[in-house]
C-alpha positions as CSV (number, residue, x, y, z in Angstrom):
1,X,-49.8,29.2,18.3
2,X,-48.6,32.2,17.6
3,X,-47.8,33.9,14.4
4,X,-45.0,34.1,12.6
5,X,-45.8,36.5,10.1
6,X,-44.7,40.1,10.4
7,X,-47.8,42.5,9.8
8,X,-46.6,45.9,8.1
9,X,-49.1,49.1,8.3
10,X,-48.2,51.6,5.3
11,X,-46.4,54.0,7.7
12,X,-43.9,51.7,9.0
13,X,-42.7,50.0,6.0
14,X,-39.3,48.7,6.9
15,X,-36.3,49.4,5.3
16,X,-35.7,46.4,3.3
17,X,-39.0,46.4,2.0
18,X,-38.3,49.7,0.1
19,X,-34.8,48.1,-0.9
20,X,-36.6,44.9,-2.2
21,X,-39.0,47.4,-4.2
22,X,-36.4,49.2,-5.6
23,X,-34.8,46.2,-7.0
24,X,-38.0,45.1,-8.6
25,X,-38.9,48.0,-10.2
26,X,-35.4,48.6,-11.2
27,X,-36.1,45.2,-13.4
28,X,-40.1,46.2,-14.8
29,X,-39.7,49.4,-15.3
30,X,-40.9,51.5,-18.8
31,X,-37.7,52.3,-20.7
32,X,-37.7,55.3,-22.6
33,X,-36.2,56.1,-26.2
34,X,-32.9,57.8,-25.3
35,X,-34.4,61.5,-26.7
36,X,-37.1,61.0,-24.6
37,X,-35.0,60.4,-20.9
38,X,-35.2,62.9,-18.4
39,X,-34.5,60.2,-15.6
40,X,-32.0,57.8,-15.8
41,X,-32.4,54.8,-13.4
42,X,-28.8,53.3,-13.9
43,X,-27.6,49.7,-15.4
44,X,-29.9,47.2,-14.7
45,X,-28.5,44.0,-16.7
46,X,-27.7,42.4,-13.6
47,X,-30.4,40.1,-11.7
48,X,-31.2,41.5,-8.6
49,X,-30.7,39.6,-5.1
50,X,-34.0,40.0,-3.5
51,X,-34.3,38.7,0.3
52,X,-37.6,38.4,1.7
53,X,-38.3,38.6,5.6
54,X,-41.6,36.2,5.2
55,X,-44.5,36.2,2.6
56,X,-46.1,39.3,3.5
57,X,-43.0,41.3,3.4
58,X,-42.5,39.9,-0.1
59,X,-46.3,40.5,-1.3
60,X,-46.1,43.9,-0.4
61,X,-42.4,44.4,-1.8
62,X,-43.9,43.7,-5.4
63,X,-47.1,45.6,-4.6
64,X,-45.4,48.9,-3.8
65,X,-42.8,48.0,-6.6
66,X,-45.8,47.7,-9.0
67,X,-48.0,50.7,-7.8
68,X,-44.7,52.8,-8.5
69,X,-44.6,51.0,-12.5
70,X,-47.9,52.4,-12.8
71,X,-47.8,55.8,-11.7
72,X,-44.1,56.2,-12.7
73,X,-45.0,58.9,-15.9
74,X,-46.4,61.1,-12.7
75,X,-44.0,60.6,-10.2
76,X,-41.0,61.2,-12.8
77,X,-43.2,64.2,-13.7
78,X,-43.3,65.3,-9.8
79,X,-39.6,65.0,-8.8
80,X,-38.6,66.9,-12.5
81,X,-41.2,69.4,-11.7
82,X,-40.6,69.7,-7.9
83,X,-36.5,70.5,-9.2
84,X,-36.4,67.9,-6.5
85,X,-34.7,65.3,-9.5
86,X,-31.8,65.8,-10.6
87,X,-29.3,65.8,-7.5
88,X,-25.7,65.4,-7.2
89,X,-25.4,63.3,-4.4
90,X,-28.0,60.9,-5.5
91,X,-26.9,58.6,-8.4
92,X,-28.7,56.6,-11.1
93,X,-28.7,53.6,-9.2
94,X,-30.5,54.7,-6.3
95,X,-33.1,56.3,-8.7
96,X,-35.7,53.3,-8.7
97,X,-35.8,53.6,-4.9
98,X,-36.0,57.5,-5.0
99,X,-39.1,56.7,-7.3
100,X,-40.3,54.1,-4.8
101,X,-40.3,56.1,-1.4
102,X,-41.9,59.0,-3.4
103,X,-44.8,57.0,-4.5
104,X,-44.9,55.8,-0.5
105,X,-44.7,59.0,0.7
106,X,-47.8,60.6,-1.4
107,X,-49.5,57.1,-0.3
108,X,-49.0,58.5,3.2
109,X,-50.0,62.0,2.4
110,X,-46.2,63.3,2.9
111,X,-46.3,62.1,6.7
112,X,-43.4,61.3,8.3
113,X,-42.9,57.3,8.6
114,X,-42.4,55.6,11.5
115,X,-39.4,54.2,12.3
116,X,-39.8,50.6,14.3
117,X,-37.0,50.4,16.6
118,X,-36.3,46.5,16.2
119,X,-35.1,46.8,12.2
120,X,-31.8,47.3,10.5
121,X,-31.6,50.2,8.8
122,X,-30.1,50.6,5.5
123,X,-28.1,53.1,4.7
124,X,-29.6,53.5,1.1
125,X,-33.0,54.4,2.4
126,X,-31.8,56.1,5.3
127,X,-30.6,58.6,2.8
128,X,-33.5,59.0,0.7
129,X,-35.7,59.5,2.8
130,X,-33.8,62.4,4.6
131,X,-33.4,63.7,0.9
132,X,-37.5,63.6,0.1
133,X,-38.8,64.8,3.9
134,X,-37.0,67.9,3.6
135,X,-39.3,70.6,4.7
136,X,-38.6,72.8,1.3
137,X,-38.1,69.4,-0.9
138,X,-41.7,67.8,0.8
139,X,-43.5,70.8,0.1
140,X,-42.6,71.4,-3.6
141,X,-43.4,67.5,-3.9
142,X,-46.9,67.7,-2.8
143,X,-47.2,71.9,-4.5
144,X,-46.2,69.1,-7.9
145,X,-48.7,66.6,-7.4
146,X,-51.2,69.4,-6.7
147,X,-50.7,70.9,-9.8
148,X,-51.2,67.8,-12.1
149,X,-54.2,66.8,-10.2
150,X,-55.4,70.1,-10.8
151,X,-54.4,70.2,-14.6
152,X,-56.0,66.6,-15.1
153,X,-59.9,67.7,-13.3
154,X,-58.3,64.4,-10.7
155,X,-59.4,64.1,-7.3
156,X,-57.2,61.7,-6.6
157,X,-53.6,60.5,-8.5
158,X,-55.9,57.1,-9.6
159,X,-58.1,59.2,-12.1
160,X,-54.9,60.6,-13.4
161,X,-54.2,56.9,-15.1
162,X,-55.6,56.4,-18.7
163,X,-58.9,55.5,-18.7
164,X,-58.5,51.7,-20.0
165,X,-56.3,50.8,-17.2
166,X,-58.7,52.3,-14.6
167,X,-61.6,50.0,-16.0
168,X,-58.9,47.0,-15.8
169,X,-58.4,47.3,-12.4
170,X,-61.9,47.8,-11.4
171,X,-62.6,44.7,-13.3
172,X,-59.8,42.7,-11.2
173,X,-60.6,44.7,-7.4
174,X,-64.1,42.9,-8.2
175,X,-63.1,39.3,-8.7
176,X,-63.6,36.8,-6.2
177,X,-60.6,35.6,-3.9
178,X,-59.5,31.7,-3.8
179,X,-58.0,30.1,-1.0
180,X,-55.9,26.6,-1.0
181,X,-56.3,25.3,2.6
182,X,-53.0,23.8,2.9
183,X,-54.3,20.1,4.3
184,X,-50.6,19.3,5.5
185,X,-51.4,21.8,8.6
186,X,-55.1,21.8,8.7
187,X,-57.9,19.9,8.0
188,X,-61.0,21.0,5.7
189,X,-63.4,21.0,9.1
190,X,-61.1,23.0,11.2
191,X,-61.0,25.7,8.7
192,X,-64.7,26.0,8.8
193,X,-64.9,25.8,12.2
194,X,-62.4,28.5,13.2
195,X,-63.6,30.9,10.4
196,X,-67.0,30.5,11.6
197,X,-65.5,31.7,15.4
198,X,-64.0,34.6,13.5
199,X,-67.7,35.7,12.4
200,X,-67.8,34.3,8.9
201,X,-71.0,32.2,7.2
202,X,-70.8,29.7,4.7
203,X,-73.0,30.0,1.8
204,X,-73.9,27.5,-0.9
205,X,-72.1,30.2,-4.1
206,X,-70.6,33.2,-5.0
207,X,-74.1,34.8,-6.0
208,X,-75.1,34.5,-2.0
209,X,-72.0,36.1,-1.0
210,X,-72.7,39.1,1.6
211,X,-69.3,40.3,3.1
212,X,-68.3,38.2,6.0
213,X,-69.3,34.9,4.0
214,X,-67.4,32.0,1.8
215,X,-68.2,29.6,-0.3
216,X,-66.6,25.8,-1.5
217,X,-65.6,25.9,-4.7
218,X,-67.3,23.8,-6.8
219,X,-65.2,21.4,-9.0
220,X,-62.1,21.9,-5.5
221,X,-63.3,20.4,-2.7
222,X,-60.2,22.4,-0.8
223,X,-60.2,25.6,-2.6
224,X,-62.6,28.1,-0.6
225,X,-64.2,31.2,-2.2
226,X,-64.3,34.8,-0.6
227,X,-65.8,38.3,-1.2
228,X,-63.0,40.5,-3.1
229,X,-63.6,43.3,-0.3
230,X,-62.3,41.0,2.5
231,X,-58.9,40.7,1.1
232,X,-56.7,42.8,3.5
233,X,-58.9,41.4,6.9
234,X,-58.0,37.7,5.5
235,X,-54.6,38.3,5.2
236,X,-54.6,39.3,8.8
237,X,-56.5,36.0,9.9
238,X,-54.1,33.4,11.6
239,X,-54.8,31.0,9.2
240,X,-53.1,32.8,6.2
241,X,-50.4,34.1,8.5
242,X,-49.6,30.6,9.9
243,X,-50.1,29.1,5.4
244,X,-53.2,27.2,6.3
245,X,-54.9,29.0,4.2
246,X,-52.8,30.4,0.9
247,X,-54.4,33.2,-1.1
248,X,-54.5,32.0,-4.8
């Protein structure tokens, strides 16, 4: 049975993905006293019309629209500082993507995306991101993210956020991961047996846990219990790409 999930690697994020970002982020993000605006991100009253390929290209919509909420001081600091922001041909509404793609694009280490041949483009995006890989506009990007890392003593943009934040997520990287096993498409033994083919040991509780293990939960006979570390190889697993297995 094959899979009818559509796996996305971090270069080859397709275009409705950043659209569907956008959109999101339009909607979440920090609002500014009006002395205080140096970008302006356009009317946002309306509800946005999100449309989602499958699950995965909707979890990582709102992950990339929430990574750009939480760096979006320092990448409105980078395009103002880069002169990159403000341009003529680029208007307020198309700002929350601009913000998007940038945060992509330093995720990527300013390399070029690839393109997958089978996608629609959009036109929106299309634009953008001719407007940010300029050779002049790429370079005064990263020569701008340089420069805060620098002023901050950061080796990296994450130890640019304040400090509590940076504890919160360290907290929530390190909780456990619960699974449903959707019982209208698999049953309970099946499960075990085919994550046990995939290399995976059952253990008796969380506190026996050593990477490629699981655990029952103990009051949900059908909830199972993995190592925070494995969450990126289960979503890749055929039973969370075919919803036998839903990530909690």
């Amino acid at each position: 049975e094959k899979s009818t999930m559509t796996l996305i690697e971090k270069n080859v994020y397709h275009d409705l993905i950043y659209i569907n970002a956008a959109k999101i982020f339009q909607g979440i993000h920090k609002k500014k006293p009006q002395d205080r605006i140096l970008v302006r991100y356009g009317d946002d009253s309306a509800s946005p019309m999100l449309t989602f390929k499958d699950e995965y290209s909707q979890r990582v919509s709102y992950e990339l629209a929430f990574s750009a909420l939480k760096y979006q001081d320092l990448l409105e600091k980078i395009l103002l500082d880069s002169c990159v922001y403000p341009c003529q041909s680029i208007p307020d509404e198309l700002t929350s993507l601009l913000v998007v793609m940038l945060y992509d694009l330093q995720d990527r280490k300013f390399q070029a995306r690839e393109i997958v041949d089978e996608e629609e483009p959009v036109a929106e995006v299309r634009k953008i991101e001719h407007y940010l890989y300029r050779y002049t506009f790429k370079t005064k990007l990263a020569a701008a993210l340089a420069r805060c890392r620098i002023k901050h003593d950061a080796l990296s943009i994450e130890y640019i956020l304040p400090e509590t934040i940076r504890k919160q997520e360290q907290r929530a990287s390190a909780l456990p991961l619960y699974a449903w096993i959707n019982t209208f498409k698999i049953s309970l033994q099946d499960v075990f047996s085919n994550l046990k083919m995939k290399g995976f040991t059952r253990v008796e509780s969380v506190s026996d846990f050593d990477h490629y293990t699981y655990c029952v939960d103990q009051h949900c006979h059908d909830v199972l219990v993995f190592p925070a570390s494995l969450k990126e190889e289960l979503l890749n697993l055929d039973l969370f790409a075919d919803y036998k297995l839903l990530l909690q």
